[in-house]
N, C-alpha and C positions, 0 to 999 in steps of 0.2 A: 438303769431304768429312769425315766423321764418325771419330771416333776407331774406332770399333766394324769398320766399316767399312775402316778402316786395317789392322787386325788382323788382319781377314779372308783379303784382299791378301796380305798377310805369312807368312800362315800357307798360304796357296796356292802363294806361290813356295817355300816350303821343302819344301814335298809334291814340288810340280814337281822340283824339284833334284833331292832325293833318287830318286824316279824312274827319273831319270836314271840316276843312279848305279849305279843296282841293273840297269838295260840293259846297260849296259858293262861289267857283271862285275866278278871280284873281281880284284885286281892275280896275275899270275902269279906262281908261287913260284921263285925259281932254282933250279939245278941243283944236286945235291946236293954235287961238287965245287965250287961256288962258295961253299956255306956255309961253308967254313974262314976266308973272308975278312971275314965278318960280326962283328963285336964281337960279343962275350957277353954284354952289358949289353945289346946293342939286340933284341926282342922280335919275332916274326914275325907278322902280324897273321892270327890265324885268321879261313878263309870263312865259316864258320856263325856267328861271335859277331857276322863284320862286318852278315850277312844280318839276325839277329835285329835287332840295333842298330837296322838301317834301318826293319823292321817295325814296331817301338816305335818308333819316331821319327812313323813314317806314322801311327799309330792314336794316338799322340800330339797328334799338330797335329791331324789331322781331330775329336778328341771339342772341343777349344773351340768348332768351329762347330756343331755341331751340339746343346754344349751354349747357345750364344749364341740359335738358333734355337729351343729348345724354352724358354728364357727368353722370348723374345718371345712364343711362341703362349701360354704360361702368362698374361704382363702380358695381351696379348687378351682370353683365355678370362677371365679376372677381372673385366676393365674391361667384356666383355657384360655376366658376369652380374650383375656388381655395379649396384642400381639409385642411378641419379642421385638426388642430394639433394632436385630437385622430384620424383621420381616417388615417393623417401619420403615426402614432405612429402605427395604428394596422396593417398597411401594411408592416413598415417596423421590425416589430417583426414575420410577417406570412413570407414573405421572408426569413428571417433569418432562418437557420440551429436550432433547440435547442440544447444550449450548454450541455445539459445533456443526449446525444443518443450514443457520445463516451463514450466507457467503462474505465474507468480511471484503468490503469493498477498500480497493484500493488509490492509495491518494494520488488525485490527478496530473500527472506530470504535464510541464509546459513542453510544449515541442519549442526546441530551439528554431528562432528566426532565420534564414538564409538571407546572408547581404545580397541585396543589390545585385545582378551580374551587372557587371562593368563593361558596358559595350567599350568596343575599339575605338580611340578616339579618332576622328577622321582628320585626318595628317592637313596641316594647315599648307595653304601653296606659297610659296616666299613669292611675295613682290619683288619685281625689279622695277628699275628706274631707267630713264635716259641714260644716265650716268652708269649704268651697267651697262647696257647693250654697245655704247662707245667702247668702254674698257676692254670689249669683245672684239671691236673691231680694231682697235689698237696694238692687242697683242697679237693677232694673227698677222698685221701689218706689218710688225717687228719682224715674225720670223717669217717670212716668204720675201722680204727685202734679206735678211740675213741670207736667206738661198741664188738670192741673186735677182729675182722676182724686178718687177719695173711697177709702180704702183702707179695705177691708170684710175685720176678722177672721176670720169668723166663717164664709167660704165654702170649703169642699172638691170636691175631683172627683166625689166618688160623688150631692154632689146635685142634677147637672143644669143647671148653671149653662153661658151659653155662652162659648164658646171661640176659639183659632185660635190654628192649627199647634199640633207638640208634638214643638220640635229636644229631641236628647237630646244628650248627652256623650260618647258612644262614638262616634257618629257626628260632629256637627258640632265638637265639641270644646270648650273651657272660651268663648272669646273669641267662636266660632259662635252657639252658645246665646244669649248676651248680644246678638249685633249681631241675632238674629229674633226675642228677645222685644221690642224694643224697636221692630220695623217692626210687629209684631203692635198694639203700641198703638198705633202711625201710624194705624194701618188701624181702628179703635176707635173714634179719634177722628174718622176722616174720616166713618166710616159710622155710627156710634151717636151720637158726640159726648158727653158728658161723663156718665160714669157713676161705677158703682161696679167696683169692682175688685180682683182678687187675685193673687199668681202664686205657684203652689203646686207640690212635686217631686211627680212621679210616677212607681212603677217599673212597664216593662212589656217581658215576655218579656226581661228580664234587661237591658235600658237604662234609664238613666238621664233621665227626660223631663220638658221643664217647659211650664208652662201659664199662661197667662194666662187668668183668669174675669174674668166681667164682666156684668151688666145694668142 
């Protein structure tokens, strides 16, 4: 049984008692010859003070229960209204935003540069010199003398003398030149057979061309 509880009880029987008491009246007063016999000191207990007394006594004991009971419906009425720590908790996650509805933007990456394309370099043309186009005509001199060839000063291009092929330098290149004038004699010799002969530079349309004469 509960302390609160206990009180209650308690406070019920003293209502009860008093009750009582107040049923049965108030003690009679003696006669007024018998008050000589009274001490003076001892006090006569008035009906209306004993009445109030009681009354306050009654409205006494009955406010603790009743203020016991409007404590109780107070704790109640609180503990409804009051929301549970999950029903906070899910109110205050439903109001909230989710934090995962922003798109997290991502960090911007550099595009790598591309070098340069490296154009082709445009192949340089070798200069010759005087001194080249001689060494040209020296060595083919060599060898058509070495075939038996008879080396004639005295023949240029413009006077019709004949011919075969006419590599240039721009085109076939220093070492070109050299390896067709010297098949051009091959071919002299197979089809003429031992003549006269010359190899002479000649420019045309801006190359560099050489020649072997012959009859």
């Amino acid at each position: 049984m509960s302390k609160k509880l206990l009180i209650i009880i308690s406070l019920l029987c003293i209502v009860i008692s008093l009750s009582a008491c107040g049923k049965n009246g108030a003690p009679t007063m003696p006669p007024p010859e018998d008050m000589s016999g009274i001490p003076g000191d001892v006090m006569v207990p008035d009906a209306s003070a004993t009445s109030t007394s009681e009354s306050e006594a009654s409205t006494e004991t009955t406010e603790p229960e009743n203020s016991v009971e409007s404590t109780d419906n107070d704790a109640n009425s609180t503990a409804t209204n009051t929301p549970t720590n999950n029903q906070a908790g899910a109110n205050s996650r439903s109001a909230d935003p989710p934090a995962n509805n922003t798109p997290s933007q991502q960090p911007a990456t550099s595009t790598p540069t591309q070098p340069p394309a490296t154009s082709n370099p445009t192949p340089v043309k070798p200069t010759y010199t005087e001194a080249d186009y001689q060494a040209i005509i020296n060595e083919i001199k060599a060898y058509g003398l070495a075939k038996g060839f008879i080396w004639e000063e005295s023949y240029t291009f413009e006077q019709g003398h004949q011919y075969y092929g006419r590599p240039n330098l721009e085109r076939d290149g220093y070492d070109g030149v050299i390896s067709r004038l010297k098949l051009h004699c091959d071919k002299i010799a197979t089809d003429v057979g031992i003549c006269y002969f010359k190899v002479v530079k000649h420019i045309y349309e801006g190359n560099t061309e050489f020649v072997v004469l012959y009859d």
